[in-house]
MMTF fields as JSON, N, C-alpha, C and O atoms, coordinates in Angstrom:
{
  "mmtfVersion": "1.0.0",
  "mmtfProducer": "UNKNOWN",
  "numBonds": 255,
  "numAtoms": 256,
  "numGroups": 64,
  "numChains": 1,
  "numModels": 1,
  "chainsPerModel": [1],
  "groupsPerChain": [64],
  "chainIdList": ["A"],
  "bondAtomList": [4, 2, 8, 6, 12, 10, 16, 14, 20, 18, 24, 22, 28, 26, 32, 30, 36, 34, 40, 38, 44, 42, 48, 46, 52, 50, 56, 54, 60, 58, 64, 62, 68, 66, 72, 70, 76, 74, 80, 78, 84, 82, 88, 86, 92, 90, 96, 94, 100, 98, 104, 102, 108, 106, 112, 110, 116, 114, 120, 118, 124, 122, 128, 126, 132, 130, 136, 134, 140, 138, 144, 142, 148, 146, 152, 150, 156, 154, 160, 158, 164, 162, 168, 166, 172, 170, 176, 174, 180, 178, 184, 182, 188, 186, 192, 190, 196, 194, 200, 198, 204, 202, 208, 206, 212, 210, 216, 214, 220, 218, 224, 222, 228, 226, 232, 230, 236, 234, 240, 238, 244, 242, 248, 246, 252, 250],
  "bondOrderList": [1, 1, 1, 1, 1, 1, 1, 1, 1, 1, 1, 1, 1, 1, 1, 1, 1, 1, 1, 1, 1, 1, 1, 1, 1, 1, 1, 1, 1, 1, 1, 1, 1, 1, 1, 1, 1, 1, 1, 1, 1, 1, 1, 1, 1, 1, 1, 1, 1, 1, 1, 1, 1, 1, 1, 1, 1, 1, 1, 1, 1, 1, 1],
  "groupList": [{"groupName": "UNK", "atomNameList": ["N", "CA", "C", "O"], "elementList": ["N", "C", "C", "O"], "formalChargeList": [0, 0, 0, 0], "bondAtomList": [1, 0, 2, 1, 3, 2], "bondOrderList": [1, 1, 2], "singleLetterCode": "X", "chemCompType": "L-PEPTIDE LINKING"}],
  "groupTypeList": [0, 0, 0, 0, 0, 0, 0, 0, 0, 0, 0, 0, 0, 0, 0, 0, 0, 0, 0, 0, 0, 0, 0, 0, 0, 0, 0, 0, 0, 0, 0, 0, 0, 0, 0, 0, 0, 0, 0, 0, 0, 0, 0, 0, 0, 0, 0, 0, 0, 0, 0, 0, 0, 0, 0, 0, 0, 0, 0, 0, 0, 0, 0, 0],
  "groupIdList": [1, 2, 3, 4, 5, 6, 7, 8, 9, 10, 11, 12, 13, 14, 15, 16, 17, 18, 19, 20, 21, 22, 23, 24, 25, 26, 27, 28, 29, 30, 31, 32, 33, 34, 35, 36, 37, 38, 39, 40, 41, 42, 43, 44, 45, 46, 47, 48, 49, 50, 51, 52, 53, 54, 55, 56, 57, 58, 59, 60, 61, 62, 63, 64],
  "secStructList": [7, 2, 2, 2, 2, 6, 2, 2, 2, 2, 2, 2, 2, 2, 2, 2, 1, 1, 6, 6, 1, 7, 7, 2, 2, 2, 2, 2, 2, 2, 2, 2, 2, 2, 2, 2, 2, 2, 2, 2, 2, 2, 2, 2, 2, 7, 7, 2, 2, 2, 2, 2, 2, 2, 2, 2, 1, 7, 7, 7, 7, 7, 7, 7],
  "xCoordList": [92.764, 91.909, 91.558, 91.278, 91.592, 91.075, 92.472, 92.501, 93.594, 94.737, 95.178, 95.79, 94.753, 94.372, 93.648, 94.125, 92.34, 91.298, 91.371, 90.827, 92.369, 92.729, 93.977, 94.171, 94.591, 95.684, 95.205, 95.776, 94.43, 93.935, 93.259, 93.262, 92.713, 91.491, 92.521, 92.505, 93.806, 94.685, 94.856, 94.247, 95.525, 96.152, 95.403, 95.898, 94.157, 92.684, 92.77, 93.202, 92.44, 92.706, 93.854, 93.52, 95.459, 96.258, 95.962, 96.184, 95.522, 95.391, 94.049, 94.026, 93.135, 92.051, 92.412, 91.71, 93.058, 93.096, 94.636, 95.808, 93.821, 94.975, 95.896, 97.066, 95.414, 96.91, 97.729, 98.746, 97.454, 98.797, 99.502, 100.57, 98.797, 99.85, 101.17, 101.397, 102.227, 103.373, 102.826, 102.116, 103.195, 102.571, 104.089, 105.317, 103.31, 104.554, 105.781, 106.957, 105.334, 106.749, 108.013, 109.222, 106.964, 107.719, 109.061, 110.279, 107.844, 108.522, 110.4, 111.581, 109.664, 110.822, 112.013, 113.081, 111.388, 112.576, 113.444, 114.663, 112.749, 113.064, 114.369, 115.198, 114.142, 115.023, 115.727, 116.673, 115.963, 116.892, 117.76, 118.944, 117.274, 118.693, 119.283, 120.454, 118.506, 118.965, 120.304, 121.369, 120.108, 121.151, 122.3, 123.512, 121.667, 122.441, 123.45, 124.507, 123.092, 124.118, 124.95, 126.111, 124.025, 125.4, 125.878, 125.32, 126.408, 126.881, 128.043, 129.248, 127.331, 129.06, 129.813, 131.028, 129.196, 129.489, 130.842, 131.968, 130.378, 131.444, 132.427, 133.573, 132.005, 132.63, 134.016, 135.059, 133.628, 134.323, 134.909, 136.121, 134.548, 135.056, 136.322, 137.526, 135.63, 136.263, 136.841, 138.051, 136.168, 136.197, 136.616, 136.678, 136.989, 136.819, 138.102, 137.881, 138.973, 140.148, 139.8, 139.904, 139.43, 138.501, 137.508, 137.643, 136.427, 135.35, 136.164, 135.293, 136.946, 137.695, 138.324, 137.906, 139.018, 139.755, 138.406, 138.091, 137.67, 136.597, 136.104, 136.505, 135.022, 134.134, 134.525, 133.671, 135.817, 136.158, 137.381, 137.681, 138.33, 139.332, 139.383, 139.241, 139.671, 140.345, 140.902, 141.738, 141.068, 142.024, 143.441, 143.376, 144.444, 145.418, 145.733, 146.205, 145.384, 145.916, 147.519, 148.171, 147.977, 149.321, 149.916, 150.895, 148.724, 149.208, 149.725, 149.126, 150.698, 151.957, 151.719, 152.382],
  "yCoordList": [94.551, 95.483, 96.656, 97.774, 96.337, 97.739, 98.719, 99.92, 97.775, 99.024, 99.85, 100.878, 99.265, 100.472, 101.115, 102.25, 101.12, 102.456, 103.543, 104.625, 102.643, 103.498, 104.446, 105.543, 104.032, 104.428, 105.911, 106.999, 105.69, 106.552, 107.525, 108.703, 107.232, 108.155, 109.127, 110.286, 108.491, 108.951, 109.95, 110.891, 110.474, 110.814, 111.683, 112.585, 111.444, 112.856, 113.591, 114.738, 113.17, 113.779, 114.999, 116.168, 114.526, 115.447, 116.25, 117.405, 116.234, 117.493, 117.84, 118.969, 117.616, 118.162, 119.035, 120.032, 119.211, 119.894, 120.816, 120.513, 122.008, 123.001, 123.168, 123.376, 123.085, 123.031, 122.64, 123.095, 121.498, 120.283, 120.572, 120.044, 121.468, 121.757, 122.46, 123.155, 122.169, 123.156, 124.556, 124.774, 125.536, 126.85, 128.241, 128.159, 129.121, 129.821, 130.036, 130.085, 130.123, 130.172, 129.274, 129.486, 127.775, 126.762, 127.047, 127.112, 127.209, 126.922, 128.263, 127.979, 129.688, 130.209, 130.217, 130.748, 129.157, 128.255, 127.677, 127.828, 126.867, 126.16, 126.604, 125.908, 127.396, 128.208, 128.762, 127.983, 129.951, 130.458, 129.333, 129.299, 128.493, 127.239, 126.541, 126.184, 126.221, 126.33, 127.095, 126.556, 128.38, 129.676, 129.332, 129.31, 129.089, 129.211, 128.157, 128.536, 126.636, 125.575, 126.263, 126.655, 126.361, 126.634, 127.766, 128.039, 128.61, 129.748, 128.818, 128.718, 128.257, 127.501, 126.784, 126.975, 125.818, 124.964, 125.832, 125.861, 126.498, 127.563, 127.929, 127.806, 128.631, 129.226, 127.702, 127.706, 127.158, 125.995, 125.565, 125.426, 125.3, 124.752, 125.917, 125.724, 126.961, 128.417, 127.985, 127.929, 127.823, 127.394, 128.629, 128.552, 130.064, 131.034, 130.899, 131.313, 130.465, 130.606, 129.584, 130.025, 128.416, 127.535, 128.275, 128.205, 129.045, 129.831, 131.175, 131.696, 131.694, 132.516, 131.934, 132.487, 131.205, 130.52, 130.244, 131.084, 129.521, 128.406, 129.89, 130.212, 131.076, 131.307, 132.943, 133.647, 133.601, 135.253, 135.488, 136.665, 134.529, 134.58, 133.75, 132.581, 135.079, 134.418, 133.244, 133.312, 132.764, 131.989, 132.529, 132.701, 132.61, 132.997, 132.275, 131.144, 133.141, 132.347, 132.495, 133.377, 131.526, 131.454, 132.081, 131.821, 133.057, 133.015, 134.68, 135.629, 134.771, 135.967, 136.378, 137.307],
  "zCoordList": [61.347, 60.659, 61.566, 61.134, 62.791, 63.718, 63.983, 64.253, 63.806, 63.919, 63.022, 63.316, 61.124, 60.696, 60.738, 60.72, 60.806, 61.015, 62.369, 62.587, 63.193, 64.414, 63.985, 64.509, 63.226, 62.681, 61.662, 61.728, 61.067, 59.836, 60.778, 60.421, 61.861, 62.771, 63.202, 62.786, 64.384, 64.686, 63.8, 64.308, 62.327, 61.845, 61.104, 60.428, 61.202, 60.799, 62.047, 61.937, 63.269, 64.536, 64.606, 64.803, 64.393, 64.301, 63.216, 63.579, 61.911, 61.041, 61.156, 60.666, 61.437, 61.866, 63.175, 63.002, 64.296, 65.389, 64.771, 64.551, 64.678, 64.468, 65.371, 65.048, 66.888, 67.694, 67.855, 68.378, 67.363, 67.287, 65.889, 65.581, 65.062, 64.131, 64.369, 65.359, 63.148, 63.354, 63.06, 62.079, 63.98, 63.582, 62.996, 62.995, 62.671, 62.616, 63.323, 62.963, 64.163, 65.743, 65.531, 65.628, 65.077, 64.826, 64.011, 64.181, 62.776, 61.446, 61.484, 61.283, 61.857, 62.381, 62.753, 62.453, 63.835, 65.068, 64.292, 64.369, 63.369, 63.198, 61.654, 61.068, 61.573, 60.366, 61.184, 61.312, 62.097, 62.554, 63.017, 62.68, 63.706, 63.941, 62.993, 63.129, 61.81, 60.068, 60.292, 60.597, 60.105, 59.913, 60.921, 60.705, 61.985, 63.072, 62.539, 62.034, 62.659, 62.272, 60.996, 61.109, 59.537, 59.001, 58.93, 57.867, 59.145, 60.016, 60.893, 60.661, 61.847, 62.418, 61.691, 61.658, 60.972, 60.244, 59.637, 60.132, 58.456, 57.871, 58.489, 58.058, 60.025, 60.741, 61.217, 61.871, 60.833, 61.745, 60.52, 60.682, 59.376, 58.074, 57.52, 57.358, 57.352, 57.329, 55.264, 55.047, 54.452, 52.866, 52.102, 50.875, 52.881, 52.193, 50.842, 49.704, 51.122, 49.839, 49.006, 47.861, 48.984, 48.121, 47.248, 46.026, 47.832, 47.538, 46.879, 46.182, 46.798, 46.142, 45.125, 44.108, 44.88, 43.839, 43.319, 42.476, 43.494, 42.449, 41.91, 40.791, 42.838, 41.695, 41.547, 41.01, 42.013, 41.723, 41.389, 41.188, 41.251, 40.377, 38.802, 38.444, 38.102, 36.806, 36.193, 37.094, 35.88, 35.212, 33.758, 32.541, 34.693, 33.818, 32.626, 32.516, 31.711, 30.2, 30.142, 30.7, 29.409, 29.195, 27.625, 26.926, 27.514, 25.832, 25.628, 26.134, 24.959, 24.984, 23.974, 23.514]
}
């Protein structure tokens, strides 16, 4: 019984103290390396003629 209420205290503690929050800087960071991965990802996959066929070419009808 005391390691939950230590548990629950704990966990008012971190959102009660704004510094220990994630702050903007974070959240940033944390997106530009978002971008960053897929950006390589692609770069490394390289899907572009897939991604051309599926959604900017036509489909040729066969009808004369």
């Amino acid at each position: 019984m005391v390691g939950s209420t230590g548990g629950a205290s704990g966990l008012f503690k971190f959102v009660s103290n704004p510094s220990k929050r994630p702050q903007l800087t974070d959240l940033q960071a944390a997106t530009a390396w978002g971008v960053a991965a897929g950006t390589t990802a692609l770069w490394l996959v390289q899907p572009f003629d897939w991604i051309k066929k599926t959604f900017f070419e036509k489909e040729k009808s066969d009808e004369k």
